[in-house]
N, C-alpha and C positions, 0 to 999 in steps of 0.2 A: 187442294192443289190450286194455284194460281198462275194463269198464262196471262203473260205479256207480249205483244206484238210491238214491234218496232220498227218505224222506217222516216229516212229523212227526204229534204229536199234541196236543193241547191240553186240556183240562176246562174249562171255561169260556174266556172270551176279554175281559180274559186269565186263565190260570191256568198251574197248572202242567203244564209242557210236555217230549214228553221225543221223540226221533228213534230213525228206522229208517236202517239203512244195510246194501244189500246191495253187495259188489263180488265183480266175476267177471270171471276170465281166466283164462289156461293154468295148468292145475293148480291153481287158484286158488278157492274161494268162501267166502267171508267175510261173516260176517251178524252186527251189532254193533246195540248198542240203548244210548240215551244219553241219559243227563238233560238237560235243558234251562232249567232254572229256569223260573219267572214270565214269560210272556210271551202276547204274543197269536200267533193260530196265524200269522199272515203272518211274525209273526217268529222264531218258532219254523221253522217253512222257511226262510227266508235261514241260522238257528244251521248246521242243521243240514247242508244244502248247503254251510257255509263248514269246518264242523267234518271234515264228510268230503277235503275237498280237501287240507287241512292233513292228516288222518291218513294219507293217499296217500304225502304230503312224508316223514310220520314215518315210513312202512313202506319208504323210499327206492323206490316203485313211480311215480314219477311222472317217469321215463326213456320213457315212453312213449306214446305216444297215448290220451287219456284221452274217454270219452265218459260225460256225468253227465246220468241222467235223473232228472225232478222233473215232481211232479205238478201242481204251483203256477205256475199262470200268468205273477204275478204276478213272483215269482222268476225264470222264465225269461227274461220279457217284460223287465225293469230289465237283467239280464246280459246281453242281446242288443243292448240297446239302448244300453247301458251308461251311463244315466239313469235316477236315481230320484225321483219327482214327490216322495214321501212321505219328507221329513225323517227321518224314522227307521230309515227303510232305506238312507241315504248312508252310516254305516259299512261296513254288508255289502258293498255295492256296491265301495266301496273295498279292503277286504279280498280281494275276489274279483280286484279289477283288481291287488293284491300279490303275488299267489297266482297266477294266468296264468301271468305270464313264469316261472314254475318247470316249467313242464310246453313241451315239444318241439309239443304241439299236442292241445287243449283245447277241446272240444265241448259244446255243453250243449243236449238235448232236452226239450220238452214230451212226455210219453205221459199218456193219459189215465187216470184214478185203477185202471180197471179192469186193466189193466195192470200198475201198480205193485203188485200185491198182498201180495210179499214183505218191502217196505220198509215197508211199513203196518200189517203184522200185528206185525212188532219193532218198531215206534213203539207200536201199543197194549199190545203187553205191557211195553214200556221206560214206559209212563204208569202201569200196574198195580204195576211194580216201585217206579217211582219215589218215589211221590207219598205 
């Protein structure tokens, strides 16, 4: 099994925005920080959730059972539900539903921010870098 942690960061809202991404498995931990362009933080979390699933596809890791945690309600709540009320998160949503069927079986938790703290410290310094 493979866990990903997920969390972005934003400077204003919107501004520019950049993500954390930890993943861990056997023999495995990987800790990546990523620009994000302009955007606002909600969507800056859907980038960055979708960017990580894709990098899964690119690192051929996604043979496996995948479990992606995210500190974003919001994010969770649209992929579980798999409806997005907010127009502008119908790409993301669709991309995630593209992205699904590449993985054997595809999990996605809420944890609360306290929790995620490794994914959020490479989002802030991926903002520091970035911007």
């Amino acid at each position: 099994m493979l866990r990903i942690y997920v969390d972005a960061a934003t400077k204003g809202n919107p501004g520019p925005s950049a993500g954390g991404i930890v993943i861990v498995g056997d023999a495995l931990h990987d800790q990546i920080h990523v620009p994000l362009g302009e955007c606002s933080n909600h969507e800056a979390e859907f980038k960055v959730f979708i960017y990580a699933l894709q990098l899964i596809i690119e690192k051929k890791l996604n043979d496996q059972t995948v479990l992606i945690h995210s500190d974003s309600k919001i994010v969770i709540q649209t992929i579980e539900k798999k409806h997005a009320k907010n127009p502008l998160f119908q790409p993301y949503l669709q991309s995630f539903l593209q992205l699904e069927n590449r993985f054997p079986l595809l999990l996605v938790k809420w944890l609360p921010e306290s929790k995620n703290k490794g994914a959020d410290t490479l989002a802030r310094q991926a903002l520091q870098k970035f911007q």
